[in-house]
N, C-alpha and C positions, 0 to 999 in steps of 0.2 A: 897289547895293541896300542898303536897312538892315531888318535883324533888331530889331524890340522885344523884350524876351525878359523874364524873370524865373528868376534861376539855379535850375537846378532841376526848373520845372515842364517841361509840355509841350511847352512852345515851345525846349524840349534837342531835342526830335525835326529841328526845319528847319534849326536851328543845326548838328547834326552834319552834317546833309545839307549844306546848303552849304561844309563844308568838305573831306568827302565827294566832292562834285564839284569841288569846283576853283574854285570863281566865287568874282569879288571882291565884299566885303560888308562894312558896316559893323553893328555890334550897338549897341544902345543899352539900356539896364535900365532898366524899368519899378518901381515900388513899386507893387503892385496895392491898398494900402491907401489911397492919398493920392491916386492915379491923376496920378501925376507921373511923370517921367522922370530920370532921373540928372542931365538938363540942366536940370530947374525944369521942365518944358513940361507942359503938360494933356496926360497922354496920350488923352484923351475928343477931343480935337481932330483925334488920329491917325486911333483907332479909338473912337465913342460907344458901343459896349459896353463900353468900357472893358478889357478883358481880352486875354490876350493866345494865340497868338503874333499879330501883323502884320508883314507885310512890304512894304516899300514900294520897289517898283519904279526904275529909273532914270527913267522918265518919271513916273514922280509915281503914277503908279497904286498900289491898295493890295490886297493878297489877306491877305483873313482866313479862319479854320481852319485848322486843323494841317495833316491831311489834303489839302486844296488845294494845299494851298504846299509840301507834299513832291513831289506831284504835278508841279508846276509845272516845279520845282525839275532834277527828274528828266527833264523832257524837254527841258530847256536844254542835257544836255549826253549825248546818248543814248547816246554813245561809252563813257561809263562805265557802265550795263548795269544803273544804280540803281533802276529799272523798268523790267517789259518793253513790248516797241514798242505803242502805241497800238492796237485793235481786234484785239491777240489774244488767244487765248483764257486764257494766261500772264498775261495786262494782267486781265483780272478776275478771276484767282484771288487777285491780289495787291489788288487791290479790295475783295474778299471777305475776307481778311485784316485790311487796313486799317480795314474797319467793324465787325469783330471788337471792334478795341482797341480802337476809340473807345468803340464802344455798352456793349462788354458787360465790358471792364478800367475804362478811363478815367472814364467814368462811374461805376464802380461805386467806383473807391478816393477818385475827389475827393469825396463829401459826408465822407470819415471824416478829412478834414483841419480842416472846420470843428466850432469847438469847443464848437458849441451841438448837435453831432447826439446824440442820447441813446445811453447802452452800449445798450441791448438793440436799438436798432437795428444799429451798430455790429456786433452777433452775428450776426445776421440777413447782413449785406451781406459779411461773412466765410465764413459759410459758403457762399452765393452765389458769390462770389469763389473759394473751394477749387473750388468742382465746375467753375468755367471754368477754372483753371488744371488744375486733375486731365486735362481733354480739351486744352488745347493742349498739355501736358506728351509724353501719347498721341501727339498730331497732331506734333510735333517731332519725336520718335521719337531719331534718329538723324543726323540730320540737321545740319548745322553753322549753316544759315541758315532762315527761315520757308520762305523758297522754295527752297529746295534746296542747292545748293551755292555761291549766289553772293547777297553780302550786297547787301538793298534798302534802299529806305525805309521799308518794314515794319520792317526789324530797328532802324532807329532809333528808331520810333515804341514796339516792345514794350520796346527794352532801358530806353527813358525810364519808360514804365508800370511797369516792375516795378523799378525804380530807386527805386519809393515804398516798396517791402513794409515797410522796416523801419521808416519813420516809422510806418506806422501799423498795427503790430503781425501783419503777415503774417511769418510765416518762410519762406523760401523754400526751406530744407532740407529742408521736409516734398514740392520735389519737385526730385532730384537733377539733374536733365534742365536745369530751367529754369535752378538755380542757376549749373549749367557754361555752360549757354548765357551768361547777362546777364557770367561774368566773360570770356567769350570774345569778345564780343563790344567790353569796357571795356577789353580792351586792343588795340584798333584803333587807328593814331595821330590819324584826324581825333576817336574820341572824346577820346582822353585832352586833344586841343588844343579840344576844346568845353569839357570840364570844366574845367581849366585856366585858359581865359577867363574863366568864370562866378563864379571864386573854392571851385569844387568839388574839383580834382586838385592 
């Protein structure tokens, strides 16, 4: 399999996951500016939305979205426990999770990366973004993982998401919970071997 990726963004989420499980993989970096690849390649030729993560199968097949391809990923290798089994009711809590962070984190920190978004919007998408982390902060509680005691592809997906705060002016010390969380989670060794590859650790 090959990982597209861009260090960094969201596509850290499938990247931990795959090393996370075990499976052999190759990564390739994207420039999402010039929509080239590290190799000169169109990456529009990969994926024509141009953007990333993709993942491209041994047989040539390609899975795009994050969320898919952690999914995927996760039932390639079910022994490790990185989601629960298919059609339980476990299996869409962590669903439920998952569309969490896409809809209402990931969405909400990437427009404050681009550099045409106006401050007072910016203010607006901050406080929006306190009041969701204020309730997963709540919702974590105690806990060492999203799902309980045993780390998912949830935890890859949030620890990636909140792995922006400081680019774009969230503090994460205004909530104690999360910040132990994301460093509890950075010293995992398949993260610190995602970071590490990326040019991040």
């Amino acid at each position: 399999m090959k990982l597209y990726y861009t260090p960094g963004a969201c596509s850290l989420s499938p990247h931990i996951v795959l090393r996370e499980a075990g499976l052999r993989f190759e990564i390739e970096k994207v420039d999402l500016q010039s929509k080239r690849t590290e190799t000169g390649a169109d990456f529009r030729a990969v994926n024509p939305f141009g953007y990333i993560p993709t993942l491209v199968l041994d047989n040539g097949e390609q899975l795009t979205e994050g969320v898919a391809i952690v999914l995927y990923l996760a039932d390639q290798v079910p022994e490790k426990k990185l989601a629960p089994a298919p059609e339980s009711r476990e299996r869409y809590r962590m669903i439920q999770q998952l569309t969490f962070i896409a809809t209402e984190l990931h969405k909400g920190y990437a427009p404050m990366f681009n550099p045409k978004c106006p401050e007072e919007w910016r203010v607006v998408i901050k406080d929006i973004l306190g009041g969701r982390l204020t309730q997963l902060a709540a919702n974590l509680g105690d806990k060492p993982y999203l799902m309980g005691e045993s780390f998912t592809v949830a935890d890859a997906y949030l620890f990636t998401v909140l792995s922006w705060s400081g680019f774009v002016g969230i503090d994460l010390s205004r909530w104690p919970v999360l910040q132990a969380y994301s460093a509890r989670i950075a010293q995992r060794p398949a993260v610190q071997a995602a970071l590490k590859a990326e040019g991040l650790g």
